[in-house]
N, C-alpha and C positions, 0 to 999 in steps of 0.2 A: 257295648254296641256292636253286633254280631257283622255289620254291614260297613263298618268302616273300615277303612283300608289307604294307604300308601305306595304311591310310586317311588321305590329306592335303588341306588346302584350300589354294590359290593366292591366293585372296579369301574374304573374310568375306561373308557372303549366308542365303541358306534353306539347308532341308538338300542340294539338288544341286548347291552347291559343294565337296559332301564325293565325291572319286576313288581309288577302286582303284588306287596306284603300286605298283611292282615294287620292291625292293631289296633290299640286300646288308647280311645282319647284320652288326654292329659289333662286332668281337673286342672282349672286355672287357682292358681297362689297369690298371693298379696298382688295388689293392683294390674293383674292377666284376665283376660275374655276365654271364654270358649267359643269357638263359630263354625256353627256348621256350612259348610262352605257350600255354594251355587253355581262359583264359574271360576277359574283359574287363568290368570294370563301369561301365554307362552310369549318370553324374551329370547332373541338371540343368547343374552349372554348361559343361560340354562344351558346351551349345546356348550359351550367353551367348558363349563363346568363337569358335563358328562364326559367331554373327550379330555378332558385333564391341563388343555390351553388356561383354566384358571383352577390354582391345584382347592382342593376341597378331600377334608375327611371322609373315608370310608367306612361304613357304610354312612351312604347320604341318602335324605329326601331333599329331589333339588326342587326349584320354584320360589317367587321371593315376592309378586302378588295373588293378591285374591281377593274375594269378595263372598259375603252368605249373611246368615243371621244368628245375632247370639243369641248362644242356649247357655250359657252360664259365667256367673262372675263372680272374680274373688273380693276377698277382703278388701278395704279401702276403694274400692270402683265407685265412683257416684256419678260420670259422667255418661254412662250407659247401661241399660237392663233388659234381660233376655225377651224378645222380641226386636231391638232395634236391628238395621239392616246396615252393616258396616262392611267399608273396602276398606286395605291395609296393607301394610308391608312388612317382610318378614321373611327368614331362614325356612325353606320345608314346609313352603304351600301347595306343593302336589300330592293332594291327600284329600278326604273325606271331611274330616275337623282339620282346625288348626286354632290353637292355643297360644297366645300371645300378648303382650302388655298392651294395655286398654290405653297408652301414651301412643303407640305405632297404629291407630284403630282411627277413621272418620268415622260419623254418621254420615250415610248419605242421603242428601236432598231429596224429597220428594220425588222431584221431575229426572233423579237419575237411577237407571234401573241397575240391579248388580251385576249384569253381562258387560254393561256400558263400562261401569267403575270397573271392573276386572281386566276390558280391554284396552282402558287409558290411562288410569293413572301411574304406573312407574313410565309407562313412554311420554305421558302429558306431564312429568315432573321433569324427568327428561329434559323435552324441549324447554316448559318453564325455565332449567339452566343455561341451556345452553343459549336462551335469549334476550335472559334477563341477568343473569347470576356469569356467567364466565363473558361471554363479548355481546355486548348493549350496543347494539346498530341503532344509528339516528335515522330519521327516514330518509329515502332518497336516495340509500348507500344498496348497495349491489352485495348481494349473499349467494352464491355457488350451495346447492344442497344435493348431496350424493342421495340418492335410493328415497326418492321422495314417493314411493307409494308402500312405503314400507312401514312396519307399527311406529314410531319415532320422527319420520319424514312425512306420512300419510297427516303428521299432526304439525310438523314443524314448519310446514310450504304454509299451510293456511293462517295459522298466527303469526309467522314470519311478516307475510301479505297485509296484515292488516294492523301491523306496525309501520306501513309505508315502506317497506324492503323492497327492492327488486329484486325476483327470487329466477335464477336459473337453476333448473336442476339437471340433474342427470341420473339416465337413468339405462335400463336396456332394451326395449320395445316399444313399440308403437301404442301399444295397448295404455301399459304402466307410465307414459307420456302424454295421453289424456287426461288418465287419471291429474297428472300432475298439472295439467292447465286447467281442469275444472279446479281443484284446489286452490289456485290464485296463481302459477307459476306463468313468470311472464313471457320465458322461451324454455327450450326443453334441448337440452344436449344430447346426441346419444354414447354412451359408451365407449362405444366401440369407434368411434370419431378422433379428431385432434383435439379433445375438453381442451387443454387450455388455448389452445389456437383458436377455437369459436367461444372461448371465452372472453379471449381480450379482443375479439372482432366485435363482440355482440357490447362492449364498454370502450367501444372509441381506442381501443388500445391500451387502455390503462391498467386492467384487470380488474376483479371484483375485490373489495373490501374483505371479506371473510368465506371462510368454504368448511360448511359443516359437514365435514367428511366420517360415515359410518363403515367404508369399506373397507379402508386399511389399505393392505399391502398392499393394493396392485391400483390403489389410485392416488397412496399419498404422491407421488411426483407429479402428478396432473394437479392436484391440489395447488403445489409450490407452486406452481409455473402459473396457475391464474390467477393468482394475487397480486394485487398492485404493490409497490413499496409500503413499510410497517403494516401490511393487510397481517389477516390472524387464520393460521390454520388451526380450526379447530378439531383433532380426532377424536373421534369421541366411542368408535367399533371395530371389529375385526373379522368386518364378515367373509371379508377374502384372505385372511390370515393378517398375523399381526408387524405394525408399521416395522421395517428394517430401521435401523439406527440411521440419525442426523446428526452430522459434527453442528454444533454452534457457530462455525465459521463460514457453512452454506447459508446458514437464516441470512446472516450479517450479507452477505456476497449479492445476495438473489434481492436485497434491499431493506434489511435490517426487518424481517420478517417476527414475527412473532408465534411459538409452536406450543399450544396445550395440550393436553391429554385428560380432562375431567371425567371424575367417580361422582355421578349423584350422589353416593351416600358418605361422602366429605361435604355435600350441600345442605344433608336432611339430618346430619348425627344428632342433631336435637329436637325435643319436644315444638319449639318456636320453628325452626329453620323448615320441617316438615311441615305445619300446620301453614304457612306461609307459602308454602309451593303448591299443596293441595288446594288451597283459597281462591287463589290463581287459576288452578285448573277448575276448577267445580264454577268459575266465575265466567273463565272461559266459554264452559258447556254453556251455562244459561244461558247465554247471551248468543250462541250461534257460532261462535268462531270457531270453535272445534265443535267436528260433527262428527261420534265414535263409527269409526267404521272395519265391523266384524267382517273379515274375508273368509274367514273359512273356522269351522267347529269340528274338535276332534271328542270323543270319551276318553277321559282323566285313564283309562286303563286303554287306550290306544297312543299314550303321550310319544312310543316307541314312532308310530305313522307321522305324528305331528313333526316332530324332529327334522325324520328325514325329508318331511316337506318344506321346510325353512331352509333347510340346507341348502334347496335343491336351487331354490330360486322361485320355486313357483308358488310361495304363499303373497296373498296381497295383504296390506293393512295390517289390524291387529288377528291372531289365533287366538282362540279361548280353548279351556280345557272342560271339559263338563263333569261332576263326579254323577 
């Protein structure tokens, strides 16, 4: 396939150590797809990977969803056959093909297009965890959500919302603050404020229940400080660099607080545990409460521009990659 090709890095660095390589798809083996891919979804955590915050083999194809249709399948496959239209998760989907076990593969639903699946499902599994799977809010209970117009918060304010959550987010603009109240958010912090001082003003004093924190460093102390006693900080990103260490003796102090740090894929390591998060999300779409929203499309051989657009702050919602 003279036209297929991968985005690889030789070294870890900024985004121009991300190259255009040539290659030769990888016939798929006992129970592996082949899929020629349609749209790629760009995650934060792919920059931590390029600049080395999360260490990875060299050379690497980074990227860990996508979406296309299979052109071919190995041995033992009977749950899918060249034509169907499958999203997926995986090692080195910034590429042309990607080749993969037909266990890590949905079909997708009619009513969902492969732009859609490419820009939601690792952030729509995501949030599935972090709402269902690590802290199960009752309704009525009050949730802090950092960077809520972002691919993971652009999805987590509106299913948060219709669990009955009262969702304050935070965020840094006026703009990215609408965004967050047409999504269900019931007040909007800004940044650059006293978060936890209009925090615990906007809850009687008490502070909120839970704070799903994507920012890291430079907001896990605003996190602490708007929780009520046993509230749960959840971090779950590092987009301002990563969390500084906490003794166990501040959780205890500040009210026997509770601190996780979850990896979706301690959620999804298995056939069931995956199949169960995606159900979720693909139930979600139907039904309205997640509505995918592409902010902005880069070419799979510009992934180099994509990058430094995320970094910069100024991407909204989900990025797609297009080969």
């Amino acid at each position: 396939m003279s036209d297929a090709y991968c985005i690889q890095i030789n070294k870890t660095g900024g985004p121009e150590v991300l190259e255009t390589v040539a290659m030769e798809p990888r016939r798929p083996g006992p129970g592996e797809v082949l899929v020629r891919q349609s749209a790629v979804g760009l995650n934060f955590a792919d920059t931590y990977q390029r600049s080395g915050l999360y260490p990875v083999k060299t050379p690497a194809v980074l990227g860990s969803e996508g979406a296309g249709t299979v052109e071919a399948v190995g041995d033992g496959v009977e749950n899918l056959k060249p034509g169907d239209r499958v999203a997926y998760l995986g090692s080195g989907t910034y590429a042309t093909h990607f080749t993969g076990p037909a266990s890590r593969m949905m079909r997708l639903p009619d009513a969902i297009s492969e732009d859609d699946a490419a820009a939601v499902l690792l952030k729509g599994l995501t949030a599935w965890m972090l709402l269902f799977e690590v802290y199960r809010a009752s309704p009525g209970e009050s949730a802090l959500i950092w960077a809520p117009s972002g691919g993971v918060g652009s999805l987590l304010v509106p299913w948060a919302t219709s669990l009955g959550l009262r969702v304050i987010a935070v965020t840094s603009t006026e703009e990215k603050a609408e965004m967050a109240r047409k999504a269900g958010a019931a007040e909007v912090i800004f940044s650059h404020e006293d978060v936890a001082g209009r925090a615990r003003a906007l809850t009687g004093g008490k502070g909120v229940d839970v704070s799903y924190d994507s920012v890291g460093k430079v907001s896990a102390k605003a996190s602490l400080d708007s929780l009520k006693p046993r509230g749960w900080f959840v971090t779950y990103g590092n987009a301002s660099g990563a969390v500084e260490p906490i003794a166990p003796v501040e959780l205890s102090q500040r009210g026997s607080l509770v601190m996780v740090r979850p990896s979706l894929f301690h959620f999804i390591d298995t056939e069931e545990g995956l199949r169960k998060g995606a159900a979720a999300v693909f139930g979600a779409l139907r039904a309205g409460t997640l509505k995918p929203k592409i902010g902005q499309t880069f070419p799979l051989k510009q992934a180099a521009d994509a990058h430094r657009a995320i970094e910069s702050g100024k991407t909204k919602a989900s990025t797609l990659l297009k080969p």
